[in-house]
C-alpha positions as CSV (number, residue, x, y, z in Angstrom):
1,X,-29.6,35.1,-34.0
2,X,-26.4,35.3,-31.6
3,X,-28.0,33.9,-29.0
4,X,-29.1,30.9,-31.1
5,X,-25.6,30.2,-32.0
6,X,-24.5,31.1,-28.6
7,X,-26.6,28.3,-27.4
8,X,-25.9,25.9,-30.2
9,X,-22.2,26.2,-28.8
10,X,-23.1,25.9,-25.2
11,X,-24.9,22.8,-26.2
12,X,-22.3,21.5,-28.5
13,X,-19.7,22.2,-26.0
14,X,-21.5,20.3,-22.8
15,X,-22.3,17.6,-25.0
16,X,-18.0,17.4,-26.0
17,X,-17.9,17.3,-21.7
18,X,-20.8,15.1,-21.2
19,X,-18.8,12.6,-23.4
20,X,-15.3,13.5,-22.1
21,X,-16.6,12.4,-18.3
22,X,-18.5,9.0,-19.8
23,X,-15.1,8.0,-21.3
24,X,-13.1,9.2,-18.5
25,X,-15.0,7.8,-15.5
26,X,-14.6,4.2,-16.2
27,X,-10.6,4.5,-16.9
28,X,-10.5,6.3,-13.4
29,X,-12.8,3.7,-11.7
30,X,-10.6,0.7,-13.5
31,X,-7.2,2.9,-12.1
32,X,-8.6,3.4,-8.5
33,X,-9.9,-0.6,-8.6
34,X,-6.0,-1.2,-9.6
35,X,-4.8,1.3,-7.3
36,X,-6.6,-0.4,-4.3
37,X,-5.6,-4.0,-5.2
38,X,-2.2,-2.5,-5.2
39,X,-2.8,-1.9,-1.6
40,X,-4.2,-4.8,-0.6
41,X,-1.1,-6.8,-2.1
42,X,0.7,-4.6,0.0
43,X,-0.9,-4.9,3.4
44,X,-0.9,-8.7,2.8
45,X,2.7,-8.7,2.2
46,X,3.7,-6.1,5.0
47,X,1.2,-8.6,7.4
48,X,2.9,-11.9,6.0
49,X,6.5,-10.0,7.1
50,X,5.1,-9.2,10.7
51,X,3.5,-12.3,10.9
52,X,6.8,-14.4,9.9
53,X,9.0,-11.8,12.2
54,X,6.5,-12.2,15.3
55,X,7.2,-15.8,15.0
56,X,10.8,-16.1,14.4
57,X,11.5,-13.5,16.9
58,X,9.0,-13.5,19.6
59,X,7.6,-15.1,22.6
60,X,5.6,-17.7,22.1
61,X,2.4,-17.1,24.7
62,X,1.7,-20.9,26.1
63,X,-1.5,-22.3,27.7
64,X,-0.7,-22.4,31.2
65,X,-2.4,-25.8,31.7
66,X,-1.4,-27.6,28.7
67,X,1.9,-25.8,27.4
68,X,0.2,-25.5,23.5
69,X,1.4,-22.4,21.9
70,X,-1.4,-19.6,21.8
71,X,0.4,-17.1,19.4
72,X,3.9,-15.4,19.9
73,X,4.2,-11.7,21.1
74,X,6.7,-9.3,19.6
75,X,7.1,-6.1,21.6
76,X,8.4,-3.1,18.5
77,X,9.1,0.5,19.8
78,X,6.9,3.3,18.0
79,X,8.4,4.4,14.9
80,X,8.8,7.7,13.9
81,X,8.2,7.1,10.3
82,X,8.9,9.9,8.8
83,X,12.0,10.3,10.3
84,X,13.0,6.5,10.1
85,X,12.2,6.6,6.1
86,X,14.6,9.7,5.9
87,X,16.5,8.2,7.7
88,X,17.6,5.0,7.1
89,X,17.2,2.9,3.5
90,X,16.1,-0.9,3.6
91,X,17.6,-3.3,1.1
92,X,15.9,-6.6,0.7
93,X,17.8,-9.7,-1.4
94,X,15.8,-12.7,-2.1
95,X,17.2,-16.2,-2.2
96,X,15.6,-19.4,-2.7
97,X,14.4,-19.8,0.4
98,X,15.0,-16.4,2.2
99,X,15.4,-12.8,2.1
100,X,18.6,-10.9,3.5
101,X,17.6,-7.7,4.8
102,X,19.7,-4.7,5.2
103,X,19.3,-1.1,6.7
104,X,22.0,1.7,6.0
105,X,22.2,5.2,6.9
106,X,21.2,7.3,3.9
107,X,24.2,9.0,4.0
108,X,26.2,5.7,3.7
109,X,24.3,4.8,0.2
């Protein structure tokens, strides 16, 4: 008899888990599908920045026969991220048409 009831628990209780993890599983697929386009928002938006700074600040690479522009080259040191981030603190302030950037010392904040 106790190990009828033993095993009308056991069953009881992996059915309770069994249901936990089919209404859990599609929350955490929806959160990692969020999570990731998340990302992708921000690798488009850190690529538009190089992009725009490449252009504004580099060397435009010319054809050497016809003088059209090939693409602009922008040479950046390797950054220690890490340290930079700990660092140093970026403020960004839009505008219409712009955005003022600014780097302090973390100490100065």
């Amino acid at each position: 008899m106790k190990a009828r009831i033993r095993k009308k628990k056991d069953s009881l209780r992996q059915k309770r888990k069994e249901k936990l993890i089919a209404e859990t599983v599609p929350q955490l697929r929806h959160r990692i599908f969020e999570l990731e386009k998340g990302a992708e928002q921000m690798r488009r938006a850190l690529d538009a920045l190089l992009i725009q700074t490449t252009i504004t600040w580099g060397t435009a690479e010319r054809d050497e026969e016809t003088g059209e522009i090939l693409g602009w080259r922008l040479l950046v040191p390797n950054v220690p991220i890490e340290d930079t981030l700990a660092a140093y603190a970026l403020k960004a302030s839009p505008d219409k048409d712009n955005y003022t950037l600014g780097v302090f010392r973390r100490e100065e904040i």
